[in-house]
N, C-alpha and C positions, 0 to 999 in steps of 0.2 A: 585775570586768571592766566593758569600756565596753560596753553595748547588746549587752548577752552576748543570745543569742535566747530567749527563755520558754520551751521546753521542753528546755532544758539543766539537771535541777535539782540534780544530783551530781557530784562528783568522782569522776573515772576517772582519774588521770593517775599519773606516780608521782613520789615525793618524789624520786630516783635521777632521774629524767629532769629535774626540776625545778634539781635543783643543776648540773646537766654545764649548763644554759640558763644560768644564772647563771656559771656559770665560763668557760665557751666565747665568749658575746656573740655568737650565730651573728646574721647581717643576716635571715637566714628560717628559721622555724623551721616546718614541715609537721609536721601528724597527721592519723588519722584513724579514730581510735577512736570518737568518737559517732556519725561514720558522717552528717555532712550538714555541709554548707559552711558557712564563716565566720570572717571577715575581720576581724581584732580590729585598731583604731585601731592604728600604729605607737607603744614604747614607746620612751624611752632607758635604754640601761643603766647604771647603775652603775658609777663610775671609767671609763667606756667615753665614746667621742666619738660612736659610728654608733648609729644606730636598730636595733631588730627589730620584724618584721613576722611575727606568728603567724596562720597560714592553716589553717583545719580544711576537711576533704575531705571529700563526702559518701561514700557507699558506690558501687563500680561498679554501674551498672542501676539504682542505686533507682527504685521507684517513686515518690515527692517532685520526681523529675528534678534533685535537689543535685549543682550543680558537683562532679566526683570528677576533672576536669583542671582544673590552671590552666596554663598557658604563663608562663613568664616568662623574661627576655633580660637579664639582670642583669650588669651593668661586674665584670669581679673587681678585687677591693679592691689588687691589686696594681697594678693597670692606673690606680685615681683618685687623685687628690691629696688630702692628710689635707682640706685646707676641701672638696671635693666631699666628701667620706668622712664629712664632720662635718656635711652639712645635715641640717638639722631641719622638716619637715613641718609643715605649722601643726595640721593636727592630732594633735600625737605628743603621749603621755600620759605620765607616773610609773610607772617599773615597776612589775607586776603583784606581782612577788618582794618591790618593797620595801614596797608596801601591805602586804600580810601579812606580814611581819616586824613593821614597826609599829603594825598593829592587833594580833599576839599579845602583842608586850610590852607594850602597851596592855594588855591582857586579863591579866596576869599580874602587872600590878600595881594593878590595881584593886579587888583586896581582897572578891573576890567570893564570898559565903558562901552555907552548905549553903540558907538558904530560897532563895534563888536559882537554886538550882541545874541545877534542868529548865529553866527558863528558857532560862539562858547554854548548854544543851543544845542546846536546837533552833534557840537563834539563831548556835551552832559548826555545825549543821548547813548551814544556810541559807548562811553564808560560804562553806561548800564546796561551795555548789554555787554561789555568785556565782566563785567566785575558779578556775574549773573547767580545770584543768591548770598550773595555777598553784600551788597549796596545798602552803605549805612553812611550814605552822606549827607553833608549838613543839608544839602539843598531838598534832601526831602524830610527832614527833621522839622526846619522851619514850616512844614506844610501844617503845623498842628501846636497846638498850646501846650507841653509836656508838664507846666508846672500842675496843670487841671485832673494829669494821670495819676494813677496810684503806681507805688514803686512794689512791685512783685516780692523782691526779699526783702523787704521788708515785714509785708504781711504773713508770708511763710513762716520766714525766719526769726522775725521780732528784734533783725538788727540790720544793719545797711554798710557793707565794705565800703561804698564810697561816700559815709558818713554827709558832711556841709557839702560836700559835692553832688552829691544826687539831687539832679533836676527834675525828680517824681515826688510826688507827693505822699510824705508821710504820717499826715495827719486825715482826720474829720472834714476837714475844711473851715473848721471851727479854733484849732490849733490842739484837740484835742489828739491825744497820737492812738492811733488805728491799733485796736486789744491786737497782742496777739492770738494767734488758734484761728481766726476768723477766715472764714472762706471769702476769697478773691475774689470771684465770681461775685456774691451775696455784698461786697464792697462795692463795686464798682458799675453793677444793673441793678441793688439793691431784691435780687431773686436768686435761687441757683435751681439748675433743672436737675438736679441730683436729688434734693428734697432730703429726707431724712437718711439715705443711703449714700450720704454728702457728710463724708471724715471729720470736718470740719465746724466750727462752728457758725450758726444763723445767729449771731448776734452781737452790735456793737457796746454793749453795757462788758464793764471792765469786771470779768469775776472775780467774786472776793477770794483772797491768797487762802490757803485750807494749809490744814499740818499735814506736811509730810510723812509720810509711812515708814516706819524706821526698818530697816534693813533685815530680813530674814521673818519677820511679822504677816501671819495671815492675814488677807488684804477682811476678807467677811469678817472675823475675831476684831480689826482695828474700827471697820466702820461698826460692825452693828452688835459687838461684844457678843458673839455666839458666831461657831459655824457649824454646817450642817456634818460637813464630812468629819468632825472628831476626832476620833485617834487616828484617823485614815490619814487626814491632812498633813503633808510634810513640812508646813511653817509651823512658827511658834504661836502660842494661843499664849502670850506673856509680853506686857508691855514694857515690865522690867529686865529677864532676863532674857532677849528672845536667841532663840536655841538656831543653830544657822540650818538652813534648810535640807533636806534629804535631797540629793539629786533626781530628776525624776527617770532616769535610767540609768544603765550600768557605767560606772567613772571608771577611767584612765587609770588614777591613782589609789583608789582604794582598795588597799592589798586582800581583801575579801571577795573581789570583783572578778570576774572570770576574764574580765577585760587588760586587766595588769600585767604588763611586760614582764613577768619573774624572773627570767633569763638574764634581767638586767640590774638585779637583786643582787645584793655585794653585803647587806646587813641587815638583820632586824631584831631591833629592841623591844619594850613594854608599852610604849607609847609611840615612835619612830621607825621610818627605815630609810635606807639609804641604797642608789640606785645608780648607775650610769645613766651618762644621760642620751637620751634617741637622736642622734646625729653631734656627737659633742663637739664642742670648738676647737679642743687639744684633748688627748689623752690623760685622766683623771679630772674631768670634767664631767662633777655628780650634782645629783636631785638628791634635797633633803626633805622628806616628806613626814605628817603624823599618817598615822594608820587606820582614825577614823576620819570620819568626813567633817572638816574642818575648813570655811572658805578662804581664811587669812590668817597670819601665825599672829596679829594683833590677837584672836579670836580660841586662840590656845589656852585650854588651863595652866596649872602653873607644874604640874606632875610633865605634861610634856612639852614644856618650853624649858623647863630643866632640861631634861633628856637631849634636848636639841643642842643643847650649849655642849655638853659631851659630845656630842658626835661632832658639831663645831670646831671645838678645841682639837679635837682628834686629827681631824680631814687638815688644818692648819699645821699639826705637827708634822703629818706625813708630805705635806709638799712643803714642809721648811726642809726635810731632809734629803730632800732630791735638788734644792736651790730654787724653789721657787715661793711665790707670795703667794698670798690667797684675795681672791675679789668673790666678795659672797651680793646676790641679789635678788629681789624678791617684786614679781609685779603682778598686784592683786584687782580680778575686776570681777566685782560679780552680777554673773549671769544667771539669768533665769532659769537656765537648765541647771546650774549650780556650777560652783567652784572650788577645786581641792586645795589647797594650801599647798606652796611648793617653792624652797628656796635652793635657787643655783648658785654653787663651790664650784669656781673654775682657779686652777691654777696659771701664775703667769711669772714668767721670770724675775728676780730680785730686782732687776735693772728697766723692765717695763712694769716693775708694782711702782717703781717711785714717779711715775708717768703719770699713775691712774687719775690724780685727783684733775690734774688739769684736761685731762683728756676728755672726764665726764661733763667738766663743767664746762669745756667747748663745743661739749658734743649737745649739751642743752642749752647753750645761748645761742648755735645753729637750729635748733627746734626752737625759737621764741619763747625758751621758760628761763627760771632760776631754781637753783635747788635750794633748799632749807637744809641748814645745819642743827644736827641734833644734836646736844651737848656730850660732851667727850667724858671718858672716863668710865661709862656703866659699865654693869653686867649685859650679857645676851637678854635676859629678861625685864631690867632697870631700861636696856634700851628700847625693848618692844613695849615695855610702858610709857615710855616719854612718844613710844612712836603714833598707840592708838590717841594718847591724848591731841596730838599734834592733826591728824587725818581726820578725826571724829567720825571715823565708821565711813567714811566716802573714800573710791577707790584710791589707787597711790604707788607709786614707784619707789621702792628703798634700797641703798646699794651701802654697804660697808666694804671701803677699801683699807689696805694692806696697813695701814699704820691708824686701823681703828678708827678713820673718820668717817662719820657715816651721814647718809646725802638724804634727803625726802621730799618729792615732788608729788601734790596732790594732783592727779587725773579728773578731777571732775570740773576742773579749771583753767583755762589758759590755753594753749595751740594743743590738739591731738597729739600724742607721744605713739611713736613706729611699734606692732606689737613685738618688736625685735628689740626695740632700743638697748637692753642689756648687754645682749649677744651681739651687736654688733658695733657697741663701742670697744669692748673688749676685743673681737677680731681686728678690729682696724689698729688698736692698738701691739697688739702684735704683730703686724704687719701681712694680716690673711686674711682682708674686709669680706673674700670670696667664700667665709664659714659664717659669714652673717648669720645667713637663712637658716633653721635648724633641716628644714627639708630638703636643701642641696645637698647635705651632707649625710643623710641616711644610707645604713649598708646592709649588706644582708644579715640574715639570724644567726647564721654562722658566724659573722665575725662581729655581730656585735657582742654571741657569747663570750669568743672569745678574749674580747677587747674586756669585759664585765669579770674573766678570770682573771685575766693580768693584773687589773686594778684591786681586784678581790686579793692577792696574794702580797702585794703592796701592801695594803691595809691592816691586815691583820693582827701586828705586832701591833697596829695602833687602836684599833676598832677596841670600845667601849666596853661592847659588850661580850668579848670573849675574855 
């Protein structure tokens, strides 16, 4: 370690807590077993973009007077964008984990023999007490059978990143593989002291696969065909047509809601309206929304998925007229508190629309996906037909660029997708990756009225509905 303190001179840490650091990439990782403060340089880890920052605590009271509080106010990683998420500290080091990894196969190939031997003893000493909570080397690996353990993510998880490579054990011992849901614990001492207040399941019998609950369907109506709450219940009591669910508090977007930006209102139809959008990436950059509570525009009747197509057409004529292209895109997840339907019109110049298609599909094979192409040629509603057929009711990312090709990547599949990815292929493709975020770029009421009249006075010769 960096300027580990001098009277640190052993290993107290444990190899079990050393691997879950390496596997995890926690941003901060606290102890306080030595029992006095200290602040180890920030490392990077391993296949990982973020630093960790390891903090030892002193003891409460001590006499030393050692920090045993720190304060810290820390961004959560869902709230930064990957480049904040990826600075690097000028003084961040080489992992800890990967030093000792490289110095034991160092050490294990070096052909180090018996006169040696006390030697390489006390200077295997010496390491563990430099490398202190750190020390994951071979030489105390070999102290134990690892094929006989159980592999942690596995059993959590029900899969294993280091697939034929993991030297833990992922089966029964039988070759039977370990159900998922099962408690770790209840695996491996066969008991857990949690008992039925234990999340988890007490049992290795593999349950049988049951029907999925189809999307917006009252969960008591599905299993036990009645439920108590009745007309109360916000899901659908319909296994055919189920109705998408009422939100169970006031929406963002439903222009009935006392909750809805009006201010930022620029249109409103029979079924639609149309809105600037709350921090936009460039100026006339709108929300296309319907008016009741609808989770996904798949999920639209066809009175306003009509209406949608006008306001569509419209929004595309008024930025053909100013020189620019239009990138429309829609990213639906639904949530339990619910989901309003909401598709983003951002304009981009004639000369970065003809960019767009490759720019998305680099910007998903840097996310570990592929997009699905949806056949060319439809209507706005021919297309959200070929679209629900293609998703079958599971979440999804759909983007239509400027010469009508339009892209579809299921969400319930494959690597997580950024909940920006829209917004932030478009900024980088104009060259302002810094409007990624829609929250960096929030202004006051004042001007985002005013920003909402400018674009309103824009529109109007084109707007539908006047």
């Amino acid at each position: 370690m960096v300027n580990v303190p001098p009277n640190i001179t052993s290993s107290s840490g444990t190899v079990l807590v050393a691997e879950l650091a390496v596997e995890l990439k926690p941003r901060y990782h606290f102890a306080g077993t030595e029992g006095m403060f200290y602040a180890r340089e920030p490392y990077l880890n391993p296949n990982g973009d973020h630093c960790t920052r390891f903090i030892g605590l002193g003891a409460v009271g001590n006499d030393k007077k050692q920090k045993f509080i720190h304060a810290l106010s820390p961004t959560p990683a869902s709230a930064m964008t990957a480049s904040d998420l990826a600075v690097r500290p000028p003084n961040v080091t080489v992992s800890p984990y990967e030093i000792a990894r490289i110095q034991s196969k160092h050490a294990a190939s070096s052909g180090i023999n018996a006169r040696n031997g006390s030697r390489n003893a006390k200077h295997s000493a010496d390491s563990e007490g430099q490398y202190w909570r750190y020390d994951v080397t071979q030489n105390k690996r070999q102290r134990r059978d690892d094929g006989d353990r159980v592999c942690v993510e596995f059993v959590t998880r029900g899969t294993c990143s280091r697939e034929g490579n993991c030297r833990f054990r992922h089966d029964l011992g039988d070759g039977t593989p370990i159900p998922k849901g099962v408690c770790f614990e209840y695996v491996t001492k066969g008991s857990c002291e949690k008992g039925a207040d234990c999340r988890y399941r007490h049992s290795l019998e593999i349950p049988e696969k049951r029907e999925s609950l189809p999307p917006g369907v009252c969960y008591d109506f599905f299993k036990a065909g009645k439920c108590d709450r009745g007309a109360d219940c916000r899901f659908s009591h319909s296994l055919d047509n189920p109705a998408p669910p009422r939100p169970t508090g006031p929406c963002w977007f439903c222009l009935s809601s006392p909750d809805v930006s009006t201010h930022l209102v620029i249109s409103v139809g029979d079924h639609c309206y149309c809105a600037v959008a709350k921090g936009p990436v460039v100026q006339g950059h709108v929300l296309l929304l319907p008016i009741e509570h609808f989770p996904s525009t798949v999920s639209l009747p066809v009175e306003v998925l009509d209406e949608m197509e006008k306001y569509v057409n419209a929004l595309r004529d008024c930025h053909k007229k100013q020189g620019n292209d239009t990138i429309i895109f829609e990213r639906y997840i639904q949530l339990r508190a619910g989901t309003h339907a909401h598709v983003q019109i951002i304009p981009v110049p004639e000369g970065k629309g003809q960019l767009a298609y490759n720019a998305f599909q680099s910007a998903a094979k840097e996310a570990g996906f592929n997009f699905q192409t949806l056949p060319s040629g439809k209507s706005h509603h021919e297309a959200r037909q070929a679209l629900s057929e293609l998703v079958q009711k599971r979440n999804y990312f759909y983007v239509e660029l400027p010469d009508q090709t339009r892209l579809v990547h299921s969400l319930d599949t494959g690597p997580k997708m950024s909940m920006q990815f829209g917004r932030e292929v478009v900024a980088s493709l104009m060259d302002i990756p810094e409007r990624g975020d829609w929250k960096a770029c929030v202004t006051t009421k004042e001007e985002e009225t005013s920003m909402a009249e400018e674009f309103k006075q824009q529109f109007s010769t084109f707007d539908p509905m006047l």
